[in-house]
N, C-alpha and C positions, 0 to 999 in steps of 0.2 A: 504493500500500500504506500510506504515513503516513498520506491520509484517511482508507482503513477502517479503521485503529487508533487514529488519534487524534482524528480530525475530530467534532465536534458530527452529531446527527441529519439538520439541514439541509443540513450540506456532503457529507455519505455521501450523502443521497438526491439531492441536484442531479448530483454525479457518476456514480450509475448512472442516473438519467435521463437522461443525456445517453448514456450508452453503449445502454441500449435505444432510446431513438429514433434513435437511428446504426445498430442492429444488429436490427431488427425482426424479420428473417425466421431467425436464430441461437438453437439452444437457449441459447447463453452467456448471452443475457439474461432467460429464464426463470431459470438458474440463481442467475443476481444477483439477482434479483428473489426468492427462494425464500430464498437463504443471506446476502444481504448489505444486501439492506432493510430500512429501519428504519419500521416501520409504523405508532408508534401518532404520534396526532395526524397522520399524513398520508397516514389512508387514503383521501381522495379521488386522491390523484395514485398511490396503488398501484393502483387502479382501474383509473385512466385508463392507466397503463402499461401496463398487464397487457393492456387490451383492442387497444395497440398492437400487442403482439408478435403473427403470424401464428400461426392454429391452430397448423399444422403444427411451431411453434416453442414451442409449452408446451403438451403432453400432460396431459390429465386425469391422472393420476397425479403428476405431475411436481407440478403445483401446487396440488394439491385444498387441499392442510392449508394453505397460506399463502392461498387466495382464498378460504375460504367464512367466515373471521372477518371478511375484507376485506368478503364481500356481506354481511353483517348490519349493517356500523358505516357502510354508503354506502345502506343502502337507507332505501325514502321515512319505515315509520313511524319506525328509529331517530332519522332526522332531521327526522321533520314535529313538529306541534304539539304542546305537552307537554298532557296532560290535565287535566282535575280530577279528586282523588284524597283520600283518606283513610287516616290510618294513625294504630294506638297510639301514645300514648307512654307506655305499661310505668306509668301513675302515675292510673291511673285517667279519662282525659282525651284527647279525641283530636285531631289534628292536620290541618286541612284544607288542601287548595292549591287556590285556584282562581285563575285566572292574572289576570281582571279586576277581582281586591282590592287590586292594587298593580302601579306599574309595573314595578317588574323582581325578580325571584324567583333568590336562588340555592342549587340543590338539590347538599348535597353528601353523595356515596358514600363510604361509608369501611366497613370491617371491623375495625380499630382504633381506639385513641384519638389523638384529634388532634393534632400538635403542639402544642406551645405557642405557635412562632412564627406558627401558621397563626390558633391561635384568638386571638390579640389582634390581628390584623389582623382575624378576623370580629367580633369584640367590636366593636372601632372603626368598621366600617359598621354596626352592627346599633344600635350608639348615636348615630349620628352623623346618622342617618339615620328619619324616620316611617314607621310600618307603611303607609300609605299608599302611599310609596314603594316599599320593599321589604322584601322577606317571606326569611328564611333557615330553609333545615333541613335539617339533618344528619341523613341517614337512614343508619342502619345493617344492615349487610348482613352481621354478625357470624353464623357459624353457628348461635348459641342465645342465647335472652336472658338466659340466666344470666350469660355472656360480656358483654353488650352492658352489662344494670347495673353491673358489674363496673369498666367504663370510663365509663359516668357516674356514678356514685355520688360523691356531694358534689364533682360539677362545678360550676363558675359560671358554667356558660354562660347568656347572655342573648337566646337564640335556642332555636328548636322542635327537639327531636330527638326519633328515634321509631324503631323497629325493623320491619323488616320478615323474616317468616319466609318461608322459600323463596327468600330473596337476589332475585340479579336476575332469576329466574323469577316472581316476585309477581306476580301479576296487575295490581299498582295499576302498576309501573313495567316491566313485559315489553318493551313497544315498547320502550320506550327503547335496549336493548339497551345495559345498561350492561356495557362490557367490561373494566375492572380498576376497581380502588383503590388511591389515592383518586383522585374522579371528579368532575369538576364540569359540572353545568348549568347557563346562564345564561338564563333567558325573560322575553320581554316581558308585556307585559299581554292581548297574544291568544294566549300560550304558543310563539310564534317561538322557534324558539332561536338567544340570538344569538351562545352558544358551546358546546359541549362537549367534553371531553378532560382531562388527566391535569397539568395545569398552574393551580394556585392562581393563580400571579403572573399569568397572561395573564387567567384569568377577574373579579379582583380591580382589574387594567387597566381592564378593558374596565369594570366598574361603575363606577368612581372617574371614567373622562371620560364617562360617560352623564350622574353625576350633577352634574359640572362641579367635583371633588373633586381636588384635587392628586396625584398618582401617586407612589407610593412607587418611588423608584430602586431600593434594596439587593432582591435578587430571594432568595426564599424556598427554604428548603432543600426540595428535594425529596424524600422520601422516597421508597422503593424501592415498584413498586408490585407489583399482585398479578392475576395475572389470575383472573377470575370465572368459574366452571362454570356453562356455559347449561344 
């Protein structure tokens, strides 16, 4: 009971992992897996649980609303290649991705304006680093552009932002199945993705030793996120 109340993501789902692969054929571990999983950034392993437990032991009803956000965020397009895309940016000017104009690309989701402490860590790769190497854009998923100018207006951001209407139904980012905010995409140069999920610091990580750039220790306030209507 101190894990489920107190334990971090990783320690709650190690411990019901182990209780559903001890308990496969028991609805107890549908139930855990329904009421006491912690889903996002591990929906590969809610996956893989979920297909552990026997039919018999998670009835279609029992689990429908916690497995069908799991099959959108494990299936092949959310996770296969990111496309080449196009979007406004609200300024008369438009915004391209195409993943063989540089090596690694990171596309970030948001509905709101960005912290602070997030966007002078994106300033610092974005200066620190040639477009050659890498391409940043904050695409917004704000309900209305009135909203989204709203939150840049006399920003200084030194990177592409651009809005997109219809959120993460767009057709430029659908596959993706972007499931909350704020969201990051990490792609290589053939649009691999070499991360995606709800965590700045790890996708930040993961650029800083691609590009052989020192890692920042102090870990970024996370803010609360938001899930996205498909």
């Amino acid at each position: 009971d101190s894990v489920l109340t107190h334990g971090d993501d990783a320690e709650v789902n190690s411990m019901i992992a182990d209780a559903v692969r001890s308990n496969p054929s028991s609805m107890m571990s549908a139930m855990l897996m329904v009421t006491r999983f912690r889903p996002n950034g591990y929906e590969m392993l809610a996956d893989s649980l979920l297909n552990e437990i026997s039919p018999e032991a998670r009835p279609f009803l029992v689990v429908r609303s916690f497995a069908s956000p799991i099959g959108d965020q494990v299936s092949t397009s959310a996770r296969g290649e990111v496309k080449p895309f196009t979007i406004y940016n609200g300024k008369g000017s438009i915004i391209r991705y195409s993943p063989g104009m540089q090596s690694y690309a990171l596309l970030v989701f948001n509905d709101k304006r960005t912290p602070d402490s997030i966007s002078r860590r994106l300033r610092e790769l974005r200066d620190t680093l040639t477009k050659r190497q890498f391409q940043l854009i904050e695409i917004s998923l704000a309900p209305d552009s009135s909203m989204w100018h709203r939150m840049v207006d006399n920003d200084s951001s030194t990177w592409h932002q651009g809005w997109l209407p219809g959120g993460p139904s767009s057709l430029q980012i659908r596959r993706l199945a972007v499931p909350r905010t704020p969201f990051y995409v990490v792609a290589d140069s053939v649009g691999r993705q070499c991360y995606r999920g709800s965590s700045f610091h790890r996708a930040d990580t993961l650029l800083r030793s691609r590009f052989g750039l020192n890692a920042v220790k102090d870990s970024v306030r996370q803010d609360s996120v938001s899930v996205m209507p498909q």
